[in-house]
C-alpha atoms as one frame of an Amber mdcrd trajectory, in Angstrom:
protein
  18.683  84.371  -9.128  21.203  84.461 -12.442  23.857  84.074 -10.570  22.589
  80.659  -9.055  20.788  79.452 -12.328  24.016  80.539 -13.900  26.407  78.149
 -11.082  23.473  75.333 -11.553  24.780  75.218 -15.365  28.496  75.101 -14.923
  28.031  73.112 -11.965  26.367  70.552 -14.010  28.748  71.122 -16.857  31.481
  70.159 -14.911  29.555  66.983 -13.514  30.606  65.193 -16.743  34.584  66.131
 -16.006  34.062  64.244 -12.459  32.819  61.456 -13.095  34.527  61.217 -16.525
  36.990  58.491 -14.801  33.891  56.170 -14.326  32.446  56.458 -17.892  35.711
  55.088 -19.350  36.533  51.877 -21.098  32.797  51.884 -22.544  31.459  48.628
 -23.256  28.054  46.730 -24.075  27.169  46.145 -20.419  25.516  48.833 -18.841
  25.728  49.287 -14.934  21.922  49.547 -13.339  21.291  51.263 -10.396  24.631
  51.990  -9.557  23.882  55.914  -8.479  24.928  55.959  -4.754  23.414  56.599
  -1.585  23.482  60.471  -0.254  23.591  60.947   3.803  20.900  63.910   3.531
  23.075  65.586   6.680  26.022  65.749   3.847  23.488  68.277   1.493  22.987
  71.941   2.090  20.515  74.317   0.499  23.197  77.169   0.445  26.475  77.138
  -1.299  29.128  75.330   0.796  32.784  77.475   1.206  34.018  74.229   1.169
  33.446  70.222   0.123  35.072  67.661   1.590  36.072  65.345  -1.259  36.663
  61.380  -0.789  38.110  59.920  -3.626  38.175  55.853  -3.583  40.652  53.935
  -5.405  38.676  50.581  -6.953  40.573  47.499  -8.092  39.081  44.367  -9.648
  40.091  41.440 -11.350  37.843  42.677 -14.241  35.187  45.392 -14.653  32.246
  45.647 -16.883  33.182  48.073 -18.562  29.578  49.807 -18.050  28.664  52.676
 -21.222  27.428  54.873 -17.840  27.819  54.283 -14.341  24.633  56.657 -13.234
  27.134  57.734 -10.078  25.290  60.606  -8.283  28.504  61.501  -6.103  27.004
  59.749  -3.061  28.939  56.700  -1.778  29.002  53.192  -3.637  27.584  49.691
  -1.006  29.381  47.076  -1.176  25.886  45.486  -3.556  26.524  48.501  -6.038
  30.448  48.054  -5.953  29.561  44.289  -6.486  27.633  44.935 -10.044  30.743
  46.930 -11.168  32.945  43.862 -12.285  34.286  41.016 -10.645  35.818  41.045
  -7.151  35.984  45.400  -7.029  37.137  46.585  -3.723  39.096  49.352  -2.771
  42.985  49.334  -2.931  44.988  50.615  -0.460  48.516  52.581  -0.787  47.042
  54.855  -3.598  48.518  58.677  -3.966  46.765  60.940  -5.439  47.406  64.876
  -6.393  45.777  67.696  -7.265  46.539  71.208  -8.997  44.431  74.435  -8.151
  43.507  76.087 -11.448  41.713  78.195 -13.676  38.552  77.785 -15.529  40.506
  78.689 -18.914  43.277  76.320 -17.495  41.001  73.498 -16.496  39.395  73.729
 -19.704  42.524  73.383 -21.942  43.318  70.302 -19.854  40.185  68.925 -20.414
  40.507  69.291 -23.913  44.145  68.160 -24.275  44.001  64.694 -25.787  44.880
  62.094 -24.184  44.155  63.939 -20.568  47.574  64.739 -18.386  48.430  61.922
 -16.462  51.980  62.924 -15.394  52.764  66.135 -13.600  55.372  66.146 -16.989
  52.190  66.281 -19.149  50.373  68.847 -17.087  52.628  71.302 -17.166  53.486
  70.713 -21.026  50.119  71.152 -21.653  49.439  73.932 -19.596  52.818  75.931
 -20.757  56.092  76.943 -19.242  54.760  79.457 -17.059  52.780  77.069 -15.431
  55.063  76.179 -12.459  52.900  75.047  -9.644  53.586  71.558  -7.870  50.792
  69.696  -7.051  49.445  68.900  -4.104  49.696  65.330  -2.579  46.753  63.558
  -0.948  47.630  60.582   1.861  48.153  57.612   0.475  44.693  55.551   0.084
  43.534  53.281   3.393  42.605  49.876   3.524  39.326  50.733   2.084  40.613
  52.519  -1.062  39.739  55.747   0.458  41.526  59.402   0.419  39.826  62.251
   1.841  40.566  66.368   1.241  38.577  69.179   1.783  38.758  71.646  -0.620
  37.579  75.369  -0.945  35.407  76.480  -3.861  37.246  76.564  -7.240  39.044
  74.412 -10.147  41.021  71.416  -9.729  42.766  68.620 -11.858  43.660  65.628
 -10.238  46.007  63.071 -10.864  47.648  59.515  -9.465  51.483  60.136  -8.789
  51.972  56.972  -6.988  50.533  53.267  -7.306  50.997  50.476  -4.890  52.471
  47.078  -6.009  51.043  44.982  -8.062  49.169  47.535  -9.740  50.376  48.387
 -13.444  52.278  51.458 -13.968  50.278  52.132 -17.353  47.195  52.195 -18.504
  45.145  51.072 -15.234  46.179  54.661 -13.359  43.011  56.317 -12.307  42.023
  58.633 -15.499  42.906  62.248 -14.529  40.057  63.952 -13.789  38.684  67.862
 -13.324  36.514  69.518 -10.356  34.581  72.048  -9.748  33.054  72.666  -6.749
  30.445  73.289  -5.192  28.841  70.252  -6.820  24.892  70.190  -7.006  22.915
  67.054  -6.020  21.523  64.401  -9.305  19.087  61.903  -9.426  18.234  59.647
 -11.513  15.086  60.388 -14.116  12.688  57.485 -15.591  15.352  57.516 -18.642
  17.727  56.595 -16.433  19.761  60.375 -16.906  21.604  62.045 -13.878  20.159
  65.254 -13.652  19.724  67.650 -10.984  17.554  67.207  -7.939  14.048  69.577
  -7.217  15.126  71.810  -5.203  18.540  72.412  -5.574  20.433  71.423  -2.990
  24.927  71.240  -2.649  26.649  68.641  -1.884  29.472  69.268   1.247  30.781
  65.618   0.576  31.851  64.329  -2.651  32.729  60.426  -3.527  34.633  59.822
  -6.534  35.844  56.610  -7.817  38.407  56.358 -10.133  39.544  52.288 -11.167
  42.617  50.279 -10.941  42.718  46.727 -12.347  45.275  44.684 -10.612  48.273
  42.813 -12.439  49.321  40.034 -10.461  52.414  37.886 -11.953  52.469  34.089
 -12.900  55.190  31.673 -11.770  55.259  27.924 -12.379  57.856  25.610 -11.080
  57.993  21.836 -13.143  60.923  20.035 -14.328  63.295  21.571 -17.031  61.020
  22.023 -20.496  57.533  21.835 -18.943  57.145  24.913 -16.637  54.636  27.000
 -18.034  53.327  30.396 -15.932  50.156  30.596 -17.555  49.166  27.224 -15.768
  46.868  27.814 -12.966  48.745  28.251  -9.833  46.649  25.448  -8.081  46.831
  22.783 -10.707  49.272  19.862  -8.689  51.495  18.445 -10.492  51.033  14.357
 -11.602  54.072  13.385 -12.641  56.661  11.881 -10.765  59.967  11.201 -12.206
  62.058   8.490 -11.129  66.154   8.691 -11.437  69.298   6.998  -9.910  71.147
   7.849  -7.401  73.849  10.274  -8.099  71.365  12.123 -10.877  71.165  15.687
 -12.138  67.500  16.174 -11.710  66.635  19.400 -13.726  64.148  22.164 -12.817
  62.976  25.327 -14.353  61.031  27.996 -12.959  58.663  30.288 -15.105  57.492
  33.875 -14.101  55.653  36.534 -15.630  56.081  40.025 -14.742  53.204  42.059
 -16.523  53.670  44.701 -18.713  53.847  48.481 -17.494  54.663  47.228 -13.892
  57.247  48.357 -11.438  58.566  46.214  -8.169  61.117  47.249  -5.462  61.515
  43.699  -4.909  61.578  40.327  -6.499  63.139  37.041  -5.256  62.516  33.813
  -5.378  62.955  31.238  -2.126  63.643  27.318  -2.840  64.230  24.548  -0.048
  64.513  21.191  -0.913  64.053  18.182   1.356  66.827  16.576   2.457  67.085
  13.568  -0.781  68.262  16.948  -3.080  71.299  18.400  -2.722  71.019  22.001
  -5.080  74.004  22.820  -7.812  74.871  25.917  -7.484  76.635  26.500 -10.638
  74.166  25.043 -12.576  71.852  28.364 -12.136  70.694  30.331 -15.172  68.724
  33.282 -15.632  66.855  34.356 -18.602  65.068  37.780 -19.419  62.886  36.602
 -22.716  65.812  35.201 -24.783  68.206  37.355 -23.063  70.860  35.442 -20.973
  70.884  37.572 -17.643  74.710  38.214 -16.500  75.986  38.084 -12.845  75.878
  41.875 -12.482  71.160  41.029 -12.742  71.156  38.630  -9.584  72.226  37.459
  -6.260  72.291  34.031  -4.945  72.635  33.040  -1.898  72.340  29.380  -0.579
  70.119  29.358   2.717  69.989  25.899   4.475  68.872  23.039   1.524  68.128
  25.821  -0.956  68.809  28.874  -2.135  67.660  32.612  -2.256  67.394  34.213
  -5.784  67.330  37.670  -5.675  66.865  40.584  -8.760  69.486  43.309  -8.426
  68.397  46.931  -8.883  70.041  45.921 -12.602  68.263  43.180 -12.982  65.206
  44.736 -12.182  65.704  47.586 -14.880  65.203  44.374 -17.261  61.887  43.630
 -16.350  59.796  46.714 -14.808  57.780  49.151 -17.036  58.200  47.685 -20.166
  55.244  47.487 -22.792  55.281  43.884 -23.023  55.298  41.434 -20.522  58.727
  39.554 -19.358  59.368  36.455 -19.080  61.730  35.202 -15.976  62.887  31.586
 -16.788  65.277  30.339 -13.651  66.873  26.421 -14.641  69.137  24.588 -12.701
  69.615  20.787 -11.284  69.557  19.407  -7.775  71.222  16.069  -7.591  69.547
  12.854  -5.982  72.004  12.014  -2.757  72.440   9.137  -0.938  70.005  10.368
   1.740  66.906  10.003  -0.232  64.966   7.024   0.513  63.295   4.767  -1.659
  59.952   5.076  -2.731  59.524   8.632  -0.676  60.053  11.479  -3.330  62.296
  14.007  -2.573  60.462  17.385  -3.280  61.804  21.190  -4.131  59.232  23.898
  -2.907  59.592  27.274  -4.732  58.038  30.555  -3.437  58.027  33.757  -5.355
  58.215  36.762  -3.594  57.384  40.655  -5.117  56.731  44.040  -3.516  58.019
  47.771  -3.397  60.017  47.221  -0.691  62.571  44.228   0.085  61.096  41.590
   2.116  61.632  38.640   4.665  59.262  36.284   3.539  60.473  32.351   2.579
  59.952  29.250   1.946  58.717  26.960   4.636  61.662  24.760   5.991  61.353
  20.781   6.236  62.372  18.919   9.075  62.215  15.387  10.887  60.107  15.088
  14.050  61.971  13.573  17.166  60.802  11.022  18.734  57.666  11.133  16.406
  56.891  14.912  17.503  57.365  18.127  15.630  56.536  21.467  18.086  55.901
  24.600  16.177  55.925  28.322  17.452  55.343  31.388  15.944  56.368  34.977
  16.875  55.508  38.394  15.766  57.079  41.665  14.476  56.272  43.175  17.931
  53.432  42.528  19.450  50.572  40.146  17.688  47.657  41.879  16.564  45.157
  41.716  18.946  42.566  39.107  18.927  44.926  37.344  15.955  43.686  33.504
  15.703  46.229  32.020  13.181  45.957  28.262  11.399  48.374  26.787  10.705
  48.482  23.002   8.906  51.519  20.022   9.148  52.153  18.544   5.496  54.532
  15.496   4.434  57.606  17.830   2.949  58.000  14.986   0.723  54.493  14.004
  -0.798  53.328  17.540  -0.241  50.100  15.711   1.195  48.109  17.758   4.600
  49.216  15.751   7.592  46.017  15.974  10.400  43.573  18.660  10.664  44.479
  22.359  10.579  45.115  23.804  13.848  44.913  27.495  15.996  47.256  29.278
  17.097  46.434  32.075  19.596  47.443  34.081  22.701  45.270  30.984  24.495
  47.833  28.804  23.363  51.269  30.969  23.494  50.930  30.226  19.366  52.448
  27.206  19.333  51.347  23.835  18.199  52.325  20.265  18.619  52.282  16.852
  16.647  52.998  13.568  17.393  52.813   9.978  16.467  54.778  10.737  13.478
  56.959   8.667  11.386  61.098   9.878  12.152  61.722   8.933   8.952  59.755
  11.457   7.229  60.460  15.142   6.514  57.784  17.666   7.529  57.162  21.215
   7.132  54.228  23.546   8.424  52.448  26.459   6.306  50.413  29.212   7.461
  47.146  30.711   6.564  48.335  34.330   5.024  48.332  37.032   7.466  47.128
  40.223   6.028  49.827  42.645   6.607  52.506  40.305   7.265  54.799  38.131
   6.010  55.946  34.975   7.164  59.604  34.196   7.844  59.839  30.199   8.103
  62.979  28.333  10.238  63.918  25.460  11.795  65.540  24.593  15.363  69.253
  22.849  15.574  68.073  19.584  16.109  65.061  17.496  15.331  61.402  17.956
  15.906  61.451  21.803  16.110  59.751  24.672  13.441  58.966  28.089  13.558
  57.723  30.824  11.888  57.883  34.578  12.425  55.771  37.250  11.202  57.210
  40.706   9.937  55.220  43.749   8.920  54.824  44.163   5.265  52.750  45.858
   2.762  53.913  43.629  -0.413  51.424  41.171  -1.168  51.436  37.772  -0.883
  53.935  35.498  -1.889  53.046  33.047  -4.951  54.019  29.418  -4.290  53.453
  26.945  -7.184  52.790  23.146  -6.872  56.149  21.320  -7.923  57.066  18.388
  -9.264  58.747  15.289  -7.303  61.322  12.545  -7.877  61.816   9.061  -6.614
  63.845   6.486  -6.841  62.774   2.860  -6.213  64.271  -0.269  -5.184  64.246
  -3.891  -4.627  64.953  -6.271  -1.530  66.382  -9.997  -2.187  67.046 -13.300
   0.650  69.334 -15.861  -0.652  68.808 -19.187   0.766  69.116 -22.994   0.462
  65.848 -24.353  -1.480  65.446 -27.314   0.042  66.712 -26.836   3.647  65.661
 -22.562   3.701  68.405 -21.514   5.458  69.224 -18.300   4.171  73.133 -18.366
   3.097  75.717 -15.688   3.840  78.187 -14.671   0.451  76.176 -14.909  -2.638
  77.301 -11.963  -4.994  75.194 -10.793  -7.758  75.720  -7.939 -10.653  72.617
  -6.335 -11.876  71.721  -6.492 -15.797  69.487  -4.063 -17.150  66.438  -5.491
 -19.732  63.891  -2.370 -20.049  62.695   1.547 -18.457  59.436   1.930 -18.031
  60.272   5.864 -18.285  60.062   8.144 -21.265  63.081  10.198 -20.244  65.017
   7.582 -19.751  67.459   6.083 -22.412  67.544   2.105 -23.053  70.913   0.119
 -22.211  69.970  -3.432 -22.958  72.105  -6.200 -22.161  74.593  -3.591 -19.979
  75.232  -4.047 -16.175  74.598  -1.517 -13.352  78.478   0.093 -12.902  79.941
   2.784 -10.584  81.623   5.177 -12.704  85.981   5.499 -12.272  87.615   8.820
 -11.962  88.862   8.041 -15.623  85.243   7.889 -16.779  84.317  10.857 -14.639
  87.236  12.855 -16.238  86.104  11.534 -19.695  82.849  12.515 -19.211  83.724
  16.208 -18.339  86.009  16.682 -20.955  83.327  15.760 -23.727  81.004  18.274
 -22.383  82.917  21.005 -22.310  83.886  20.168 -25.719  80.522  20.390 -26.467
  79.451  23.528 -24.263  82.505  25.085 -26.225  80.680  23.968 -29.631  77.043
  25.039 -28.571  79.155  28.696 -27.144  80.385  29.197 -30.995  77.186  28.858
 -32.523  76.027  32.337 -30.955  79.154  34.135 -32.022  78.953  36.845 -35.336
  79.785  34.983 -38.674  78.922  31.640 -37.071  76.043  30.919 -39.425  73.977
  29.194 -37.042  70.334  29.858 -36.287  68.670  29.681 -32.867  66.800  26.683
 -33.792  69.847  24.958 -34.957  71.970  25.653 -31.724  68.642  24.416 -29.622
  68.822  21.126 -31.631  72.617  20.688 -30.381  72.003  21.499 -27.047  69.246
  19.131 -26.251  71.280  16.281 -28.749  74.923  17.163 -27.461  75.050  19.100
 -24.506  72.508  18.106 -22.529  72.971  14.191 -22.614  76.789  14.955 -21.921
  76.196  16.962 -18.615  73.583  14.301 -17.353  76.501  11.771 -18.059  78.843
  14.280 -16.200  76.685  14.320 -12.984  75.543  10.579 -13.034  77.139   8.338
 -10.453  75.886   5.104 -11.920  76.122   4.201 -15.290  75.346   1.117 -18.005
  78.203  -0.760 -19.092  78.863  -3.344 -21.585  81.065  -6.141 -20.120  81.863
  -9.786 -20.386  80.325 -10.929 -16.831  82.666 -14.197 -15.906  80.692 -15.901
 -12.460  83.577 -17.010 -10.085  84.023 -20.777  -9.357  85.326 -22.680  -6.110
  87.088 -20.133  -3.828  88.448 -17.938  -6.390  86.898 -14.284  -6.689  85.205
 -12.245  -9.121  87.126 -10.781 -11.342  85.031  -7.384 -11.626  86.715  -5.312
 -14.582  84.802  -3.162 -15.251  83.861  -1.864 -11.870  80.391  -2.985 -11.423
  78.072  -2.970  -8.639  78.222  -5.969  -6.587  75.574  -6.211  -3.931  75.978
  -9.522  -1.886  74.380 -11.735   0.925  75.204 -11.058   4.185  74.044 -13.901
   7.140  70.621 -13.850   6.815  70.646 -14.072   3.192  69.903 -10.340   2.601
  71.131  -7.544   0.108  69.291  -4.995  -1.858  69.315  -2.074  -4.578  67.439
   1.096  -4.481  68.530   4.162  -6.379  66.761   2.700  -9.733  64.490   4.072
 -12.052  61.577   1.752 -12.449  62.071  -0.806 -15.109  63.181  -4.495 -15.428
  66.092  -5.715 -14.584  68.176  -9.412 -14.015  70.664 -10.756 -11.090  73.094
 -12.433 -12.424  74.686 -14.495  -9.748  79.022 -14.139 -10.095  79.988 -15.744
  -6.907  78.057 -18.224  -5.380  78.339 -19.292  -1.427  80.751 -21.144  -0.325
  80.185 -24.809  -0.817  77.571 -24.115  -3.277  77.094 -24.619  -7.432  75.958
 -21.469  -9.498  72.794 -21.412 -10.749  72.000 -21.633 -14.608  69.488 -19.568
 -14.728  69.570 -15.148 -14.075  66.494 -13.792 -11.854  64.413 -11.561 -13.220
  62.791  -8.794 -10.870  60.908  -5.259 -11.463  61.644  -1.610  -9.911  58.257
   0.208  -9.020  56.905   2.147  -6.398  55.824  -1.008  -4.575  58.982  -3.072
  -5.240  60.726  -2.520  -2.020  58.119  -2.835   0.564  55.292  -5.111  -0.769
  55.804  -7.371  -3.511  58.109 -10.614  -2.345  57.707 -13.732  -1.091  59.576
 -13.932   1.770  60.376 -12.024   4.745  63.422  -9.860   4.844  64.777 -10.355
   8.528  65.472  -7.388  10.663  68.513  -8.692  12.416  71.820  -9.639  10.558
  72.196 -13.619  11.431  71.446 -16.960   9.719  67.625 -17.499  10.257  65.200
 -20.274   8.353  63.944 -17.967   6.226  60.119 -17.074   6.284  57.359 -16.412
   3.733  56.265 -12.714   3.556  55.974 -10.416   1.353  58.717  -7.608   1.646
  61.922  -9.348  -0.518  62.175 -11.698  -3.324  63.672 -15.178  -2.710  66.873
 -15.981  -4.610  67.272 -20.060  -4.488  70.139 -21.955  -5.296  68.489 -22.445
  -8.532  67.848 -26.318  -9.533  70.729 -27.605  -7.850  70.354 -28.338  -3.901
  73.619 -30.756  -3.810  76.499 -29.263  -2.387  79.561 -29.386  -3.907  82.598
 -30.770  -3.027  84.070 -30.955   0.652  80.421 -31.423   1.824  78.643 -34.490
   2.944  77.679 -36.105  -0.807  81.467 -36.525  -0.899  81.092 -39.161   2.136
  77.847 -40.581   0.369  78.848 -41.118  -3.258  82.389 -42.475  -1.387  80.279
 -45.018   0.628  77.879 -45.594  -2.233  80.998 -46.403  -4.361  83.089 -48.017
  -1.765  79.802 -50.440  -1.087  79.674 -50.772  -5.149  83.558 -52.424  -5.585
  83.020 -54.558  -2.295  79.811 -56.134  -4.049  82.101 -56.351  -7.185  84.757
 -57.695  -5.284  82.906 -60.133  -3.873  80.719 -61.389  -6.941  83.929 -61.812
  -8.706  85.462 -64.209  -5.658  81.933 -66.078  -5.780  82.399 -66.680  -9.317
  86.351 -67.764  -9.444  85.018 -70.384  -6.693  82.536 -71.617  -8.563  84.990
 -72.169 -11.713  87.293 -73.909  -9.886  85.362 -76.516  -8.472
């Protein structure tokens, strides 16, 4: 009877050192009823040989922190896990270990402050002739669970391995000690564990050490406004418009938090098909650290690129005490195949894990013949039962395109679309597959998308909203104001008067010009006069301060590589219109957009704003007008605000009211010039005039003479 009153005591003793993991991180919230259930087959009046213990691995967004948890050793519903903190559940890919010791030696590591973590600690604390390895458990299952049955002793366990996205510090399970057999508890009218009347053993043992969960933060926005704390699903607003031929700059923000360790972390970008990416324009920054070639990879992969950490790169950023700050930039240039009034968009996904992955970003393309078919294949064999959806979206507009649809075995997962517009880029997204991660690509041609799925254990990919750019334009009709034929050979220059955008400098009074190889070369030389200026400022005895070069760069070097990459620019010139049959004498290279038989030309590639024609050349038999035209840039310009209809099919026509161009008239003056028919009329008018004259003067000599 001693000798079981006597295991009773240290069996309760040692109840605190289990279940001292759960009592951690004490707060003001107390858990309530959180004791666990007991399967009565799993107690035994005698003492067990052997228990078979299941420790759980919890992770949560955020726990309560409780002062007690009242856990009784049984195992935790889903109702008790749920009053724990906020989204607890268990986390799989846990390994945990275990040393067989002493009393004396489980005792000294119970008192050793703060409790061995690290086989390292436990066998400083224990001494140098302490040379046992510990023995590892399987990794944790998708329920958080590892089981081990262990014979009657002393035992200190420890977490030797964590999965991803798990910090490497400070959220490891707290070590813990065992004793076993364990006696059963309930819970008094105090609300105290003690034990159970009659005494009864348990032979199964839950234990559930915690975990909180570190995910990362990225944020993709133009250059100077991405900002990772931003919620991930806050869309972005603003649209930028540029010109043609524009640098449009990008940044990308990412967090990695403090104390964590990846295998893996890349970043996947495609662009639609408007953006054409700089490759040399890519930075990397660690903090305030300038990352050097020797920390990345990049790889361009179709209308993007893949940015990859190196296992240098990666020694920058994992473990440390603080968190680190990724910040990507670069600058995709608006091309000639952008369209106005769709914006071009630049998708970014960012991709993490312990092990290198497949996973990217979905791939835009144009449907054929208004369709877009879409398969999907698996890693093997597709899970069975799997019932995927999948949804279409506008690449460009980022907007859902239809209802979501299924793809199954049913339907040999694949999906069609049609009725869709072939000028229009389109990509398709997935649901998230648990276990899996998608691998996006696109067929040779039109019309054709894919996706395939690859085994994985990282977790899922992180894929910011982004930004978009547009450029906007304006349709014109020349014609005859009184007769409305439209006339072939007008030629107009385009003068600016205002931007309606913020990031967008004023040129008043200068014309729309294509830039000359002169200007180009110009243009290059003063910025890397001043990249070579801004590069000075952070060498040793320069005297500069951080602030100070920041202040040049945006003032100097920024302005001058936006000039570099611009194909358009605002010029100052002396505009001279061109009279009779003689040309325009264009200088200083400006654009000339002119009439073509049905009276039609156009600009796009303009930021919104205000702008005039000024007519240099008018058609042939035709006076200039005095007056310039006035017209606006917007999102509606091109399309929808006009007055007359600009013809589909390149031949003189009467011209129409509508409302897709503006109508340029030959100002006030509807007389032709000469060569044209009012010659003939003021030359019978005049010829009429002297024969009157002629005649009135005979008349009169007659009547003088008589």
């Amino acid at each position: 009877m001693k000798k079981r009153f006597l295991s009773l005591i240290i069996a309760l003793a040692m109840m605190v050192g289990v279940f001292t993991p759960l009592l951690s991180s004490a707060a003001e919230t107390p858990a309530k009823n959180t004791i666990g259930t007991i399967d009565e087959t799993k107690l035994s009046d005698n003492v067990p040989t052997s228990t078979t213990v299941n420790v759980y691995k919890l992770q949560a967004k955020e726990y309560n922190a409780p002062k007690q948890w009242n856990h009784n050793g049984g195992k935790l519903t889903e109702e008790q896990l749920a009053t724990l903190g906020k989204d607890v559940k268990g986390l799989k890919g846990v390994e945990f270990s275990y040393y067989s010791v002493t009393a004396a030696q489980l005792e000294k590591l119970k008192a050793t402050k703060p409790a061995p973590a690290t086989v390292g600690e436990v066998k400083t604390a224990l001494g140098a002739d302490f040379t046992q390895e510990p023995t590892k458990l399987a990794l944790t299952d998708k329920d958080g669970m590892a089981t081990v049955s262990l014979a009657n002793g002393n035992y200190w366990f420890i977490e030797t391995a964590a999965p991803v996205n798990v910090t490497t510090k400070g959220s490891h399970a707290i070590p813990f000690g065992l004793t076993l057999p364990q006696v059963q508890l309930t819970q008094n009218e105090q609300g105290e564990l003690v034990a159970a009347t009659p005494t009864k053993y348990l032979t199964e043992l839950n234990i559930y050490p915690k975990n909180t969960t570190t995910t990362p933060k990225v944020d993709k926005d133009f250059e100077g406004k991405a900002d990772a704390n931003r919620d991930i699903n806050e869309p972005k607003t603003e649209k930028r418009d540029y010109t043609l031929g524009d640098d449009v700059p990008y940044e990308i923000q990412t967090i990695i938090p403090a104390h964590t360790k990846y295998g893996s972390v890349y970043w996947t970008d495609q662009m639609t098909e408007g953006l054409t990416f700089k490759k040399d324009t890519l930075k990397v920054k660690f903090d305030e650290a300038e990352a050097v070639e020797a920390d990345y990879k990049l790889t361009e992969v179709g209308n993007g690129f893949k940015l990859e950490l190196t296992a240098e790169g990666l020694k920058k950023v994992e473990d440390k005490d603080a968190d680190v700050k990724i910040t990507v930039t670069y600058k995709a240039t608006l091309n000639k195949k952008s369209v106005v009034n769709i914006p071009e968009s630049n998708d970014v996904i960012f991709h993490y894990g312990n092990k290198p992955g497949k996973g990217n970003t979905p791939i835009p393309n144009k449907p054929e013949n208004g369709k877009i078919t879409f398969t999907k294949t698996w890693d093997g064999d597709a899970p069975k039962g799997a019932s995927i959806t999948v949804q279409l979206y506008n690449a460009n507009t980022g907007e859902k395109v239809g209802a979501p649809k299924t793809l199954n075995a049913e339907n040999s997962f694949k999906a069609e679309w049609t009725d869709l517009d072939n000028k229009i880029e389109y990509k398709v997204e997935e649901k998230s597959v648990e276990g899996y991660e998608a691998e996006y690509s696109k067929g040779d041609g039109l019309g054709v998308l894919g996706v395939k799925n690859w085994k994985s254990e990282n977790p899922e990919p992180l894929n910011p909203h982004e930004p978009k750019v547009v450029h906007y334009g304006k349709r014109f009709v020349k014609a005859d104001k009184g007769t409305n034929k439209s006339l072939e050979g007008a030629q107009f220059v385009v003068k600016f008067k205002e931007f309606t955008s913020e990031h967008l400098t004023a040129q008043k009074d200068k014309y729309l010009a294509r830039k000359t190889a002169e200007q180009t070369n110009a243009d290059r030389a003063a910025y890397l006069e001043a990249r070579a200026i801004y590069e000075d400022m952070f060498k040793e005895g320069s005297g500069k301060t951080q602030a100070e070069a920041n202040t040049y760069y945006n003032q100097n070097v920024k302005p001058k590589f936006e000039a570099l990459n611009t194909e358009y620019e605002w010029k100052e010139s002396t505009v001279t219109a061109a009279t009779g049959d003689a040309d325009f004498d264009n200088k200083d290279n400006l654009v000339v957009l002119e009439s073509d038989k049905a009276g039609r030309f156009a600009i796009d590639g303009l930021p919104a704003g205000t702008y005039e024609l000024v007519e240099v050349k008018a058609p042939k038999g035709y006076a200039l007008p005095t007056n310039n035209f006035e017209f606006s840039v917007n999102e509606k310009s091109f399309n929808e605000q006009g007055d007359v209809k600009y013809e589909e099919k390149n031949e003189e026509v009467t011209v129409a009211t509508g409302t897709t161009a503006m109508r340029i008239n030959n100002s006030n003056m509807t007389i032709p010039q000469t060569g044209g028919i009012g010659t003939v009329i003021f030359t019978a008018i005049g010829l009429a005039i002297m024969a009157s004259a002629i005649i009135a003067i005979k008349k009169r000599q007659a009547t003088e003479a008589r």
